[in-house]
BALOBA-1460 file (C-alpha; in Angstrom, 3 decimals):
// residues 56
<rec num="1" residu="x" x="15.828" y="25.935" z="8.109"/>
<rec num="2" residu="x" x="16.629" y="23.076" z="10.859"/>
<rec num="3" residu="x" x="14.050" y="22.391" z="12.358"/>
<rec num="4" residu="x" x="14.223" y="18.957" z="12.954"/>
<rec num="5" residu="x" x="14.895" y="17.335" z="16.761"/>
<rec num="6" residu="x" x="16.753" y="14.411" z="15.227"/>
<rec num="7" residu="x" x="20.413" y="14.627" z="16.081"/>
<rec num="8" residu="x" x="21.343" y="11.471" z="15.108"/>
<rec num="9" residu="x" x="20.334" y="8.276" z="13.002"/>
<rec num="10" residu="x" x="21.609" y="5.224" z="14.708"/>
<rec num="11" residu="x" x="18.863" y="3.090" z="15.481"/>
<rec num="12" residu="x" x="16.735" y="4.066" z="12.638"/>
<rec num="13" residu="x" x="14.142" y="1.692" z="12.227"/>
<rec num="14" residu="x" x="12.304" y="3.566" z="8.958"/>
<rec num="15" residu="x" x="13.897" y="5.959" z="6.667"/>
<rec num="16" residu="x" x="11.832" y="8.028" z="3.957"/>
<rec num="17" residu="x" x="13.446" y="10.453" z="2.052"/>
<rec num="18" residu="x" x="10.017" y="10.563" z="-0.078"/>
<rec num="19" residu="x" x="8.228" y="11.918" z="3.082"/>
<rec num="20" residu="x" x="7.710" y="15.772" z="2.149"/>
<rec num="21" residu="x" x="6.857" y="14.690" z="-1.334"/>
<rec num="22" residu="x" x="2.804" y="14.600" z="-1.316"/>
<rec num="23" residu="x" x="3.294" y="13.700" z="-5.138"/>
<rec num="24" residu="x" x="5.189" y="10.284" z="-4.178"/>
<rec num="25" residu="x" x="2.930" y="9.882" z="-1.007"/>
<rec num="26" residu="x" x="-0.217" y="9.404" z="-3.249"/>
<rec num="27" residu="x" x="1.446" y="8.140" z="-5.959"/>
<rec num="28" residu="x" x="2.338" y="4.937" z="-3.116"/>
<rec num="29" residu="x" x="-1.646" y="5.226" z="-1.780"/>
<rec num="30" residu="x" x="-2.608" y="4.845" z="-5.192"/>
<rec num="31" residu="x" x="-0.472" y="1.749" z="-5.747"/>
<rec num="32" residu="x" x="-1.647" y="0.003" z="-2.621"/>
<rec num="33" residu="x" x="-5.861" y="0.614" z="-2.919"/>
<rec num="34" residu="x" x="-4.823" y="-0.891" z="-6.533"/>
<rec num="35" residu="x" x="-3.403" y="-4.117" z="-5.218"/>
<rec num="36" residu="x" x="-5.610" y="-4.331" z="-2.695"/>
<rec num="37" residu="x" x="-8.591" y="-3.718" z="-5.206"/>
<rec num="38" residu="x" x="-7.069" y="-6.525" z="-7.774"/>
<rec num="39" residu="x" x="-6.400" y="-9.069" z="-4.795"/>
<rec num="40" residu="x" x="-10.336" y="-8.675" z="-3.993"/>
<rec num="41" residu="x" x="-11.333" y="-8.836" z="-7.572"/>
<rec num="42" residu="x" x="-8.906" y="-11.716" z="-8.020"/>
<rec num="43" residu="x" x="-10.497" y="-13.391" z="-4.749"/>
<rec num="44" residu="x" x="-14.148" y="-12.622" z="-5.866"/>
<rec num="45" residu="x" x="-13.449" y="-14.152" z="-9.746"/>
<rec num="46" residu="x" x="-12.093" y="-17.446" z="-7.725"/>
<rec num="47" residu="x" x="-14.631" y="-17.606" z="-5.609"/>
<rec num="48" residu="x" x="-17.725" y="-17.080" z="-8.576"/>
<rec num="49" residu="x" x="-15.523" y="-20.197" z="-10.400"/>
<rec num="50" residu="x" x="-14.410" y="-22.593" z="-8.018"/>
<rec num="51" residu="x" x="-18.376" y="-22.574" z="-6.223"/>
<rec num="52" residu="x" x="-20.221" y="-21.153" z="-9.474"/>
<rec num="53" residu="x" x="-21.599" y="-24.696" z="-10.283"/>
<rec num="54" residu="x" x="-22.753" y="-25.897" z="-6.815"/>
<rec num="55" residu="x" x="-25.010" y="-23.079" z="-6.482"/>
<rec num="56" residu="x" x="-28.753" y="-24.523" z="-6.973"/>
């Protein structure tokens, strides 16, 4: 089963080999929310410091 319209792959910007994997799809959403949920805690933990004793 070829059902694919790509004939050819010169000029390729992007190539997954993952992409019919939903295991490996999640497994990547997954990693991201987690970095993007420890760069916020790491952000909020700064913030609480670094301003913590100039709050009245």
């Amino acid at each position: 089963m070829n059902a694919s319209p790509i004939t050819s792959w010169e000029g390729v910007s992007a190539y997954f080999t993952y992409a019919d994997n939903p295991f490996v799809i999640g497994l990547c959403f997954v990693a991201a929310v987690g970095v993007f949920a420890g760069l916020i805690g790491t952000i909020i933990h700064h913030e609480a410091s670094a301003f913590g004793p100039h709050n009245d």
